[in-house]
N, CA, C and O atoms as a Maestro MAE file, in Angstrom:
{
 s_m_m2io_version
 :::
 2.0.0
}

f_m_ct {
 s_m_title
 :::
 protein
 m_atom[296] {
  # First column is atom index #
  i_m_mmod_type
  r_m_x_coord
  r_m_y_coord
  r_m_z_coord
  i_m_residue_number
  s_m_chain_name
  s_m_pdb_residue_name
  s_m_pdb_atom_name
  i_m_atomic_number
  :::
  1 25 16.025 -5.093 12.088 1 A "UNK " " N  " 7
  2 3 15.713 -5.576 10.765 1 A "UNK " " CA " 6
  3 2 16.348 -4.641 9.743 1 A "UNK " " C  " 6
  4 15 15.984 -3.467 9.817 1 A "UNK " " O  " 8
  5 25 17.020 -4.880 9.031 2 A "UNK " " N  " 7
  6 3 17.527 -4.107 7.646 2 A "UNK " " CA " 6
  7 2 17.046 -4.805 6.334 2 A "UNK " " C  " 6
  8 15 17.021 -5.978 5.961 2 A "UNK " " O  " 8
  9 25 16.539 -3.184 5.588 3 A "UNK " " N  " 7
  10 3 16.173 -3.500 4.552 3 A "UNK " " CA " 6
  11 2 16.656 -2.573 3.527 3 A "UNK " " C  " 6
  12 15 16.882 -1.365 3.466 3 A "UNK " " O  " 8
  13 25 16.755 -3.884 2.511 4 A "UNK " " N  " 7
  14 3 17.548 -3.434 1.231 4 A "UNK " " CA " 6
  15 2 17.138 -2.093 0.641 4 A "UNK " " C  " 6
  16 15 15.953 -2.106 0.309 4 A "UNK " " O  " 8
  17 25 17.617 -1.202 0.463 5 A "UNK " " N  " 7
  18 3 17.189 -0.223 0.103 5 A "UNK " " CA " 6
  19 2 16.687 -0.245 -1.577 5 A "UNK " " C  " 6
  20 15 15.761 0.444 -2.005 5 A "UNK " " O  " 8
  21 25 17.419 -1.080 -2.313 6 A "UNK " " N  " 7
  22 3 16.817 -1.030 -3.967 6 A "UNK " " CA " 6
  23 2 15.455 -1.344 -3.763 6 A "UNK " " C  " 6
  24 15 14.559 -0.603 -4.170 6 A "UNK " " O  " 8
  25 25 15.181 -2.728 -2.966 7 A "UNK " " N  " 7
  26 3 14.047 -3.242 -3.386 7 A "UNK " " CA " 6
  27 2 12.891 -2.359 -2.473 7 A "UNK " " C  " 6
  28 15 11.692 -2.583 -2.641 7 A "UNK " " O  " 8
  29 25 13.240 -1.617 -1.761 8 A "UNK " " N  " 7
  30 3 11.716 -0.790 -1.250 8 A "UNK " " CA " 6
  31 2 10.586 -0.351 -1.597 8 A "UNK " " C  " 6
  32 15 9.762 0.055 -0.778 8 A "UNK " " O  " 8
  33 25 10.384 -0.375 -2.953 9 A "UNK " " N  " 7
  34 3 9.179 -0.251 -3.436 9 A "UNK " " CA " 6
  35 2 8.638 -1.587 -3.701 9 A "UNK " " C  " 6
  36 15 7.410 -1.668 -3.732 9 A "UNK " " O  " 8
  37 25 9.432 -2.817 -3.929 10 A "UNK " " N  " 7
  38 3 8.529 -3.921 -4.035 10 A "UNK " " CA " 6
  39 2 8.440 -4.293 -2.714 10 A "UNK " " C  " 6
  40 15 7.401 -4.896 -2.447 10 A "UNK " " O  " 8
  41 25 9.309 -4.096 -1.684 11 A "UNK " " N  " 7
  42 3 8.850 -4.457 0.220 11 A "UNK " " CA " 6
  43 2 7.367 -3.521 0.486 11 A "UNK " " C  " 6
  44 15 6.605 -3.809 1.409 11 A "UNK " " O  " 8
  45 25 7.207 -2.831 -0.090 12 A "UNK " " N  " 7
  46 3 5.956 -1.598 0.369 12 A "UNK " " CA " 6
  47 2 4.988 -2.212 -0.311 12 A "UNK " " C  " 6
  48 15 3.925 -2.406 0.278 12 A "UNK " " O  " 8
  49 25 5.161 -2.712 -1.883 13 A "UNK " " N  " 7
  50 3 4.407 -2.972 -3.019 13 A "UNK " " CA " 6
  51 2 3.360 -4.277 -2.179 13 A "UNK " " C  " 6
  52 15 2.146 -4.458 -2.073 13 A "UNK " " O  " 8
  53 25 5.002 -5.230 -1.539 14 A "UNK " " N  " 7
  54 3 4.158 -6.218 -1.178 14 A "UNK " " CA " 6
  55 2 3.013 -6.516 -0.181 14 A "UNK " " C  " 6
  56 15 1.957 -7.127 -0.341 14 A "UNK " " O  " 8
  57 25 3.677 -5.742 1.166 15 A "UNK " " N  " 7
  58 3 2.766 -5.128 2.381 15 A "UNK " " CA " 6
  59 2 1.960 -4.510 2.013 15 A "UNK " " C  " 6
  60 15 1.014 -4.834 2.731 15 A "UNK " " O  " 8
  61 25 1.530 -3.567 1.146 16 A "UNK " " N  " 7
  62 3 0.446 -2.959 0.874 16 A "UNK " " CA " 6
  63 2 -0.416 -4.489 0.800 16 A "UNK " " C  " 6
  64 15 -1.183 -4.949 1.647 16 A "UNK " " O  " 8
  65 25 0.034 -5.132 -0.620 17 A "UNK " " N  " 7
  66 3 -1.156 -6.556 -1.091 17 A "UNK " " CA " 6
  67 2 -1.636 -7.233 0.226 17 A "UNK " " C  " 6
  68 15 -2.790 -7.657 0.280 17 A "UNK " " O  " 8
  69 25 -0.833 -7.346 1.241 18 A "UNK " " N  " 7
  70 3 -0.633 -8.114 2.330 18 A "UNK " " CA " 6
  71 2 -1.956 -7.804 2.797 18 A "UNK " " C  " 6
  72 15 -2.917 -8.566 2.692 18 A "UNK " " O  " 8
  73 25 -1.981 -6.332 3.466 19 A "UNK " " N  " 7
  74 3 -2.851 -5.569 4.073 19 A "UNK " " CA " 6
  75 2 -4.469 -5.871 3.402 19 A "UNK " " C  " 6
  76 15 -5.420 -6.451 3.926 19 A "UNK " " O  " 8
  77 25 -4.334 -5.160 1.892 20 A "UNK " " N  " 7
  78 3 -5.333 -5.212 1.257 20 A "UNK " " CA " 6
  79 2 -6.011 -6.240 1.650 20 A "UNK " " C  " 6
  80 15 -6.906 -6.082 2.479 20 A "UNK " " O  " 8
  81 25 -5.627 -7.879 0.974 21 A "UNK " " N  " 7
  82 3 -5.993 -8.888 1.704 21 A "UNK " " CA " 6
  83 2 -6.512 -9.718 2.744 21 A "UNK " " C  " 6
  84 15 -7.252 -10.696 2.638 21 A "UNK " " O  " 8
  85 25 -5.862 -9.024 4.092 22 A "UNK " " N  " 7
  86 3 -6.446 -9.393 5.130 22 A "UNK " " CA " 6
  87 2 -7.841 -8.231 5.470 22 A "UNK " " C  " 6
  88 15 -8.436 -8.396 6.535 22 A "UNK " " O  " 8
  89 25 -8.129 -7.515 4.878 23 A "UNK " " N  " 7
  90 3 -8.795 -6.750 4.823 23 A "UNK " " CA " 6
  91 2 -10.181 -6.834 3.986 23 A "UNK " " C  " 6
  92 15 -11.251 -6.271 4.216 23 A "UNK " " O  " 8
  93 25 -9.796 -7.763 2.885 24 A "UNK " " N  " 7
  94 3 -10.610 -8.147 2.074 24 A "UNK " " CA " 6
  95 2 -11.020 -7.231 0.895 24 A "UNK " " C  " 6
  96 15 -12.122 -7.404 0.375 24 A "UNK " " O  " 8
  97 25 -10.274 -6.366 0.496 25 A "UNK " " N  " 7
  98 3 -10.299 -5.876 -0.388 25 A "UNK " " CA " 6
  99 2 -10.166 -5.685 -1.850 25 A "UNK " " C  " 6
  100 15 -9.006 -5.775 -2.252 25 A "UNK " " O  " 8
  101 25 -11.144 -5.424 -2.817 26 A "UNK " " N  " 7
  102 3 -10.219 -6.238 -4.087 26 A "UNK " " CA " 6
  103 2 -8.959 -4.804 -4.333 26 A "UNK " " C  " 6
  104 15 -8.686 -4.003 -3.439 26 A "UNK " " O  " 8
  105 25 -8.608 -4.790 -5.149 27 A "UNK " " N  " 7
  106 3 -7.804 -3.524 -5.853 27 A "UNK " " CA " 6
  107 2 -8.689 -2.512 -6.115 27 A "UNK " " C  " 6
  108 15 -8.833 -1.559 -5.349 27 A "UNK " " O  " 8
  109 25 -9.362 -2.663 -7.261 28 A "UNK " " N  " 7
  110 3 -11.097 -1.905 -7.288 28 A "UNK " " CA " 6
  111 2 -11.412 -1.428 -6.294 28 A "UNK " " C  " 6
  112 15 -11.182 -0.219 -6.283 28 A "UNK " " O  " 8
  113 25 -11.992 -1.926 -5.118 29 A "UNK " " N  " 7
  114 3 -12.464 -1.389 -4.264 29 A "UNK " " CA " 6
  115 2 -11.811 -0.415 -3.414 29 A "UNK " " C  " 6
  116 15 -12.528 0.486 -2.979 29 A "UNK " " O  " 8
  117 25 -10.295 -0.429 -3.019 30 A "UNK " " N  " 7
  118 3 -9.941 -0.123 -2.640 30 A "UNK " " CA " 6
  119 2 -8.813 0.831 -3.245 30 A "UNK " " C  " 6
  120 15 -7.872 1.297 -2.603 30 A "UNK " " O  " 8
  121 25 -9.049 1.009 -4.431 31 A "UNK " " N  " 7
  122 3 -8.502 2.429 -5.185 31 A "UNK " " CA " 6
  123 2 -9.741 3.275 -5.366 31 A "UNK " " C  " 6
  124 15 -9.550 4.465 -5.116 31 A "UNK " " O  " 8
  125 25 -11.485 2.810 -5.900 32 A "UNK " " N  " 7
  126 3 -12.176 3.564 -5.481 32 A "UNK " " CA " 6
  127 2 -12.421 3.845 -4.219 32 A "UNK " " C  " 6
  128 15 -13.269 4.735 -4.159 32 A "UNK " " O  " 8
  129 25 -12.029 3.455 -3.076 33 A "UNK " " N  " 7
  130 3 -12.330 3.991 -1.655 33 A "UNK " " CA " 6
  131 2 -11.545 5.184 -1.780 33 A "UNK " " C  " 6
  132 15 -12.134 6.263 -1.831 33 A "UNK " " O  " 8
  133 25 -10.128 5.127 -1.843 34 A "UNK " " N  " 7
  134 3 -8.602 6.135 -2.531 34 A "UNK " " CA " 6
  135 2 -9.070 7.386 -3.415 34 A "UNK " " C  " 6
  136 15 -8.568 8.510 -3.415 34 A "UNK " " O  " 8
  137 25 -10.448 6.795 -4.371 35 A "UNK " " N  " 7
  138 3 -10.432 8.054 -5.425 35 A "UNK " " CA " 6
  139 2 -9.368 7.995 -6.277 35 A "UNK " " C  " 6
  140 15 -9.041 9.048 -6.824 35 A "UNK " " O  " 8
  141 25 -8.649 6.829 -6.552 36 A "UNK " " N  " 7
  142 3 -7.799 6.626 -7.677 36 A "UNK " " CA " 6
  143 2 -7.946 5.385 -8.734 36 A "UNK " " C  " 6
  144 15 -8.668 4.389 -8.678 36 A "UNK " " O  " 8
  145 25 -6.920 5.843 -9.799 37 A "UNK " " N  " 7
  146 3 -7.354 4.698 -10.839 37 A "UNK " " CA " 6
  147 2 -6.912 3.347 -10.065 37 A "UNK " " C  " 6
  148 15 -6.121 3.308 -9.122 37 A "UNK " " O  " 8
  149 25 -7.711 2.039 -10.763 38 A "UNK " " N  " 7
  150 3 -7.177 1.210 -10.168 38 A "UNK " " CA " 6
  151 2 -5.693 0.712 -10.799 38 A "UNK " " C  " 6
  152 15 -4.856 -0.025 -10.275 38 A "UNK " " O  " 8
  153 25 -5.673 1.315 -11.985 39 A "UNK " " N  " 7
  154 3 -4.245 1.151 -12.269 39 A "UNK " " CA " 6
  155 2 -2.840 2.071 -11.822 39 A "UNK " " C  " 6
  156 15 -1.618 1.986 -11.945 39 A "UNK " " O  " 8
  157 25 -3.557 2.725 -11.402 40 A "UNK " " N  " 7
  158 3 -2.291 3.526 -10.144 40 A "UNK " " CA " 6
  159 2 -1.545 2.820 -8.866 40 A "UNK " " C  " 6
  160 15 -0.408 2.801 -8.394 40 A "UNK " " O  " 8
  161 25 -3.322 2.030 -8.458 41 A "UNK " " N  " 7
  162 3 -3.409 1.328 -7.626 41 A "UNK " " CA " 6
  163 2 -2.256 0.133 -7.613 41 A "UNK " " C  " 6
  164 15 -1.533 -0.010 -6.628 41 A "UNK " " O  " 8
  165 25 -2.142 -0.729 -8.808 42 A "UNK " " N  " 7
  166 3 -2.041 -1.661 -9.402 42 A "UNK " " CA " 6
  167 2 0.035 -1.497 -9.286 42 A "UNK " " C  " 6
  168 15 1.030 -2.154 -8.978 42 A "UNK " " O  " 8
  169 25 -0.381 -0.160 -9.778 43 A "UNK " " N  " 7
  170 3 1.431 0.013 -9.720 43 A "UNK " " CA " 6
  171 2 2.035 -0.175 -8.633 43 A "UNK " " C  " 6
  172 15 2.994 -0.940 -8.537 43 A "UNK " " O  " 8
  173 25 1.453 0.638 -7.473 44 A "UNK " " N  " 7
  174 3 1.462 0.834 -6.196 44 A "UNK " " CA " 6
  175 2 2.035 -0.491 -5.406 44 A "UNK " " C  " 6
  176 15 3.089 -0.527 -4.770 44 A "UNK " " O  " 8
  177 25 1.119 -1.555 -5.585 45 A "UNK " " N  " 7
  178 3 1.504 -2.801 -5.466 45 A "UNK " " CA " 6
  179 2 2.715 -3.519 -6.310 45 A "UNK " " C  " 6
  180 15 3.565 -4.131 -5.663 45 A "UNK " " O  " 8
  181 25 2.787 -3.476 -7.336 46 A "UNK " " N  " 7
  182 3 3.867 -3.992 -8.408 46 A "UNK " " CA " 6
  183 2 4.940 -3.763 -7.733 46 A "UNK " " C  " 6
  184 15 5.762 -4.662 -7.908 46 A "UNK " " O  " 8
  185 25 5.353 -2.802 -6.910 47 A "UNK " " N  " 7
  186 3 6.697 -1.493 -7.072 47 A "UNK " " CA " 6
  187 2 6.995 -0.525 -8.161 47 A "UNK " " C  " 6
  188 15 7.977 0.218 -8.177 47 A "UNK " " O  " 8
  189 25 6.192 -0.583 -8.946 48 A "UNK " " N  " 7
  190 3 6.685 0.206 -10.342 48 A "UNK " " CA " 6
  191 2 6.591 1.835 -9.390 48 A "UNK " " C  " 6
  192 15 7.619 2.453 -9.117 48 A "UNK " " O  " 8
  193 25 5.484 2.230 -9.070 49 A "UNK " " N  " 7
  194 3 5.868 3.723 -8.551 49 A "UNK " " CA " 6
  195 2 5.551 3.711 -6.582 49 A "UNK " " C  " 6
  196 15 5.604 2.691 -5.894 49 A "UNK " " O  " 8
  197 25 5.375 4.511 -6.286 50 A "UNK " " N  " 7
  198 3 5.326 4.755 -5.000 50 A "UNK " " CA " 6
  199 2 4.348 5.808 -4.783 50 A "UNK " " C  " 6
  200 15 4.585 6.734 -5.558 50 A "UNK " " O  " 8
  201 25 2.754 6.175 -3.602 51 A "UNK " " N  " 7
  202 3 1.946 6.627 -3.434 51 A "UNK " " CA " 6
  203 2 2.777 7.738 -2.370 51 A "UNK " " C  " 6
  204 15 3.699 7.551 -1.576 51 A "UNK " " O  " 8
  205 25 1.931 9.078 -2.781 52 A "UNK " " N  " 7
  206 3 2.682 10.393 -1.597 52 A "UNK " " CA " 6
  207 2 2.184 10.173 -0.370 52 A "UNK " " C  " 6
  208 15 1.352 9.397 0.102 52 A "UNK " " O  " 8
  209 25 2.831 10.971 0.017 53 A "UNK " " N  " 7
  210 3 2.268 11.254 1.540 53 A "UNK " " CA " 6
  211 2 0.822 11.332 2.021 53 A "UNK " " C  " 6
  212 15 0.283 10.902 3.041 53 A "UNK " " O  " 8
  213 25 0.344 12.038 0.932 54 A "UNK " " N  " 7
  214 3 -0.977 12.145 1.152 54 A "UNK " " CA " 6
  215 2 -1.772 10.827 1.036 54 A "UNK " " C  " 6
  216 15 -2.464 10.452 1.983 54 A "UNK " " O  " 8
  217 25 -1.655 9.889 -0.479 55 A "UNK " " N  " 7
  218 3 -1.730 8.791 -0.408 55 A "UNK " " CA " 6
  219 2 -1.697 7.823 0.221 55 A "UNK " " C  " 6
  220 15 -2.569 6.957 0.283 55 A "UNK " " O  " 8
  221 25 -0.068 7.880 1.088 56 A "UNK " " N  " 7
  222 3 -0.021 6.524 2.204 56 A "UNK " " CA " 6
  223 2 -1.408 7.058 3.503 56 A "UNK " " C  " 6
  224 15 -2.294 6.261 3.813 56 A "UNK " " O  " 8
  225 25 -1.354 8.157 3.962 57 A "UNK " " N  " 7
  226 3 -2.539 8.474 4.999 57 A "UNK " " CA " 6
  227 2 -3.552 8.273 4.516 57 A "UNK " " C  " 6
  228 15 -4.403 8.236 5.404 57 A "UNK " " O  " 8
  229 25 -4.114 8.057 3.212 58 A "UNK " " N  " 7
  230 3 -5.628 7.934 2.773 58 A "UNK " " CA " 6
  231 2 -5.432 6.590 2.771 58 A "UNK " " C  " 6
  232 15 -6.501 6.139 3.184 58 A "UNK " " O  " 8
  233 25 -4.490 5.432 2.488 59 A "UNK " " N  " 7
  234 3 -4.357 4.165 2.559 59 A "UNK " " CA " 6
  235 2 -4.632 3.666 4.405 59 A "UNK " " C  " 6
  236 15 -5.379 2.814 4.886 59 A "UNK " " O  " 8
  237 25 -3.793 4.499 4.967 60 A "UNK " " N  " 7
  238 3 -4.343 4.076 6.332 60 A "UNK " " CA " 6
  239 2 -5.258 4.103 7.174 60 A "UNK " " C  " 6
  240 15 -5.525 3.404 8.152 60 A "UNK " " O  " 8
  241 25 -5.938 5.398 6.478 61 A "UNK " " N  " 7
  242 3 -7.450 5.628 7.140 61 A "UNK " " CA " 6
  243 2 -8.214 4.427 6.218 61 A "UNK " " C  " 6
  244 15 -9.135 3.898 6.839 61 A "UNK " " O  " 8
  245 25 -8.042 4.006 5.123 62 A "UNK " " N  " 7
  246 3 -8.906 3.079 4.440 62 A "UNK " " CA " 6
  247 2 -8.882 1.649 4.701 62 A "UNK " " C  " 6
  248 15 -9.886 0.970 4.489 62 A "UNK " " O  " 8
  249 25 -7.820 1.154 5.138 63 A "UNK " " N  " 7
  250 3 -7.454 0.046 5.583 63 A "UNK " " CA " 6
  251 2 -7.440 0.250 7.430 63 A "UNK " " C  " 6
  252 15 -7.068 -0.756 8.033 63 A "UNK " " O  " 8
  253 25 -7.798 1.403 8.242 64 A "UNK " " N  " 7
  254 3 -8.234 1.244 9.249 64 A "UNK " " CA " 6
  255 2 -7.088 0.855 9.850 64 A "UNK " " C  " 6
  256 15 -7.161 0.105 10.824 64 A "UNK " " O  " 8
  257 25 -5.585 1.394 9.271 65 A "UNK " " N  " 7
  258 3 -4.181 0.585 9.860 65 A "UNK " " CA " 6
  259 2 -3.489 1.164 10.812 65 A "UNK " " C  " 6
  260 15 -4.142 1.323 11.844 65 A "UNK " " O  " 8
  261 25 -2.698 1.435 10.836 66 A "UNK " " N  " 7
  262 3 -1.384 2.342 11.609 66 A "UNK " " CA " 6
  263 2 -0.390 2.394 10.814 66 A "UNK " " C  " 6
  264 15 -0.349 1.677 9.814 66 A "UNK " " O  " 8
  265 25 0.568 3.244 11.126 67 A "UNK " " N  " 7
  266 3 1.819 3.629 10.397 67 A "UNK " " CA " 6
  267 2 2.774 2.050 10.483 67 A "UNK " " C  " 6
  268 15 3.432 1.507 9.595 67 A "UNK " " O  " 8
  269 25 2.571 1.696 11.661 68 A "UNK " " N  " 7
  270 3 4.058 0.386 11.704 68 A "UNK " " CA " 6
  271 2 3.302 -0.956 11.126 68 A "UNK " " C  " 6
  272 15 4.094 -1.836 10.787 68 A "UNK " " O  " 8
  273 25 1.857 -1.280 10.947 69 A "UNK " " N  " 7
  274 3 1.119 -2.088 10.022 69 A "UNK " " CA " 6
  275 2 1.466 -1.692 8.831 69 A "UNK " " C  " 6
  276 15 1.831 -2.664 8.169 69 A "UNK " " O  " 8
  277 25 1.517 -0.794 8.300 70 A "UNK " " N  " 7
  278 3 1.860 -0.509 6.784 70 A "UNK " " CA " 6
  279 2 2.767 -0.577 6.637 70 A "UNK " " C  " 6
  280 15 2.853 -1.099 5.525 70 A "UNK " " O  " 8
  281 25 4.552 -0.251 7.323 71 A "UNK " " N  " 7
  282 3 5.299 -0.270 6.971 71 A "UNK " " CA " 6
  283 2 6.289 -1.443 7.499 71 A "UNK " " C  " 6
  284 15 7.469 -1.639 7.209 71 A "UNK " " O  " 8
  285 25 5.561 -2.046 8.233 72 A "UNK " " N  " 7
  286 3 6.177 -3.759 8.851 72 A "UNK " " CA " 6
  287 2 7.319 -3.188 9.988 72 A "UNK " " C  " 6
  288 15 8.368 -3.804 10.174 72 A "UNK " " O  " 8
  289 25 7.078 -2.290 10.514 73 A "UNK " " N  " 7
  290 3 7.938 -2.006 11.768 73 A "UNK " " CA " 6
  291 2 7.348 -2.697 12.938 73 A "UNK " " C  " 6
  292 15 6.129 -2.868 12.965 73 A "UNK " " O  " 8
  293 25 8.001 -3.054 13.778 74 A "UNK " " N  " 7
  294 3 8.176 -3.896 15.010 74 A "UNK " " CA " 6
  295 2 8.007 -2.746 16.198 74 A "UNK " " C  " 6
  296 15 8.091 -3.066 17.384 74 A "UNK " " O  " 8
  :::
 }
 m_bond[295] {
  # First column is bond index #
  i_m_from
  i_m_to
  i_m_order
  :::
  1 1 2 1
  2 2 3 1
  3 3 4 2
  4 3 5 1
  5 5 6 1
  6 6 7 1
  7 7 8 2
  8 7 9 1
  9 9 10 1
  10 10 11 1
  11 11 12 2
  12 11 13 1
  13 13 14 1
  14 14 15 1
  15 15 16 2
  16 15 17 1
  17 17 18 1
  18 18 19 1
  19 19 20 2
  20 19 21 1
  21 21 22 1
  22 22 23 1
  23 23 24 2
  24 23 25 1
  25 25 26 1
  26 26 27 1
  27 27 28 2
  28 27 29 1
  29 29 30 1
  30 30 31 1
  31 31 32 2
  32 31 33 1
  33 33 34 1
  34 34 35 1
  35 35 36 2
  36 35 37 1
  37 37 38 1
  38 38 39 1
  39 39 40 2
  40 39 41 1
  41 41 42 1
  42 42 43 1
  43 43 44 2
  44 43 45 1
  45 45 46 1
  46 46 47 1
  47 47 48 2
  48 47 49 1
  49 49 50 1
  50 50 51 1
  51 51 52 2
  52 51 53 1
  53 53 54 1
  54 54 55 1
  55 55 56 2
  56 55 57 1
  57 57 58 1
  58 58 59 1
  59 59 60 2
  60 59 61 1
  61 61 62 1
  62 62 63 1
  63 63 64 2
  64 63 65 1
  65 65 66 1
  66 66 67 1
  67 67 68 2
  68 67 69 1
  69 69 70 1
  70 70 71 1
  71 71 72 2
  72 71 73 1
  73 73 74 1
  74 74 75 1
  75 75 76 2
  76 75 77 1
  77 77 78 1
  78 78 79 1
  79 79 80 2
  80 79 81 1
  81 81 82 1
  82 82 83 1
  83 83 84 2
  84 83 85 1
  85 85 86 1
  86 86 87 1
  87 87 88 2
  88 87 89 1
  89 89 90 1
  90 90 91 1
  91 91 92 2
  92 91 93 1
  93 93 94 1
  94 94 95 1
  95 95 96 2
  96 95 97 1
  97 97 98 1
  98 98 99 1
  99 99 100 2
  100 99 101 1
  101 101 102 1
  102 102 103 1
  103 103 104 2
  104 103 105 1
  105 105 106 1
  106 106 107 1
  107 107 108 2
  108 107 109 1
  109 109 110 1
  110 110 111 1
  111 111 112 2
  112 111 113 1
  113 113 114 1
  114 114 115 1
  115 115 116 2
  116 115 117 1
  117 117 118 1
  118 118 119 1
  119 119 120 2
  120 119 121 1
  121 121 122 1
  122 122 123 1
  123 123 124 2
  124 123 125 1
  125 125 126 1
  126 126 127 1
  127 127 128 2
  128 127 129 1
  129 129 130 1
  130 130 131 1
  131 131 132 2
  132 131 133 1
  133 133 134 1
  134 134 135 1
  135 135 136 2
  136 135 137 1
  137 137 138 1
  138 138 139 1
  139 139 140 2
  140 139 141 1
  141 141 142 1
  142 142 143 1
  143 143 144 2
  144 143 145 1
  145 145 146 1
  146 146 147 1
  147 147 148 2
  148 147 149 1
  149 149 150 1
  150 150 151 1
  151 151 152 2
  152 151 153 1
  153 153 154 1
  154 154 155 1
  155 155 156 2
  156 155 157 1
  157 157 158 1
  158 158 159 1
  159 159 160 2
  160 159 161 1
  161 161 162 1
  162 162 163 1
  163 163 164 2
  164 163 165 1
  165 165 166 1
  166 166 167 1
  167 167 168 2
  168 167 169 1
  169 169 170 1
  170 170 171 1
  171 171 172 2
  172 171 173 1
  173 173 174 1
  174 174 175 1
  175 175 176 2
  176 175 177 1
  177 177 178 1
  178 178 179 1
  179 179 180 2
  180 179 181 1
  181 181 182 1
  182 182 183 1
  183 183 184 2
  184 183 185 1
  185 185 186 1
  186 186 187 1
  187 187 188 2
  188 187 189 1
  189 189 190 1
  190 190 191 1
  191 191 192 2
  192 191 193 1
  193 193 194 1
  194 194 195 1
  195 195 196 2
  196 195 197 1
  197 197 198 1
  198 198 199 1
  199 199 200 2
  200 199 201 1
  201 201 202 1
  202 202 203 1
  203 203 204 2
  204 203 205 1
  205 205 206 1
  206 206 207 1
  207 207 208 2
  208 207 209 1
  209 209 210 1
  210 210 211 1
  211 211 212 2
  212 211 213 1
  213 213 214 1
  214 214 215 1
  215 215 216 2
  216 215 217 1
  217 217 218 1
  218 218 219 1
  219 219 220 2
  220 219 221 1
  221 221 222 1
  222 222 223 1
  223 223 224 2
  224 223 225 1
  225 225 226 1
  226 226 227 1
  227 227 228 2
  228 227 229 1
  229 229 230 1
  230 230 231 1
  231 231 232 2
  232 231 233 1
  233 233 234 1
  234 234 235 1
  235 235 236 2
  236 235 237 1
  237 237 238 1
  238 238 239 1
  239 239 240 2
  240 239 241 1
  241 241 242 1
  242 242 243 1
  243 243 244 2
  244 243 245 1
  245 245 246 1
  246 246 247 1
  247 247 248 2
  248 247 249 1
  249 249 250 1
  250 250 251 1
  251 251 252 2
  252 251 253 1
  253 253 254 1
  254 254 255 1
  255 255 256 2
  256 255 257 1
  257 257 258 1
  258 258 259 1
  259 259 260 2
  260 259 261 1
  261 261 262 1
  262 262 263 1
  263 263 264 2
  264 263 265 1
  265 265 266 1
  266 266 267 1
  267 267 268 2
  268 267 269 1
  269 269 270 1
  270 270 271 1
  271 271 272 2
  272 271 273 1
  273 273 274 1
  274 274 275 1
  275 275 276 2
  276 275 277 1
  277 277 278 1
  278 278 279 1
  279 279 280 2
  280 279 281 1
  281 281 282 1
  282 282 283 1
  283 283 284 2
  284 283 285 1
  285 285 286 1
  286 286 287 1
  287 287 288 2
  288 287 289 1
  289 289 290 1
  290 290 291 1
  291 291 292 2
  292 291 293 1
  293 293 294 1
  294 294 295 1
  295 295 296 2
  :::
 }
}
């Protein structure tokens, strides 16, 4: 699979929503689970910015995921 490298923050932006979703999460809930604003949150999803390292691991322990669920690896 190759992916475009410009658009990687909206491929992440979108899989994140993906996740959230099947998860049942609103944004709210799941930026206060994070300890962040929900408008950080909000970006996160958009593509406007991108969450650190530390961030993506607090996303996966919160969503209960794995590394290749979050990042759509095969």
């Amino acid at each position: 699979m190759k992916i475009d490298i410009d658009n990687v923050s909206e491929i992440f932006g979108n899989r994140l929503k993906l996740l959230r979703n099947e998860k049942q999460f609103s944004q709210k809930q799941l930026a206060d689970k994070l300890g962040i604003a929900v408008s950080t949150y909000a970006n996160w999803e958009q593509g406007r910015r991108e969450p650190s390292i530390i961030d993506i691991y607090k996303i996966m322990l919160a969503l209960e995921i794995q590394p290749n669920d979050l990042f759509g690896a095969d």
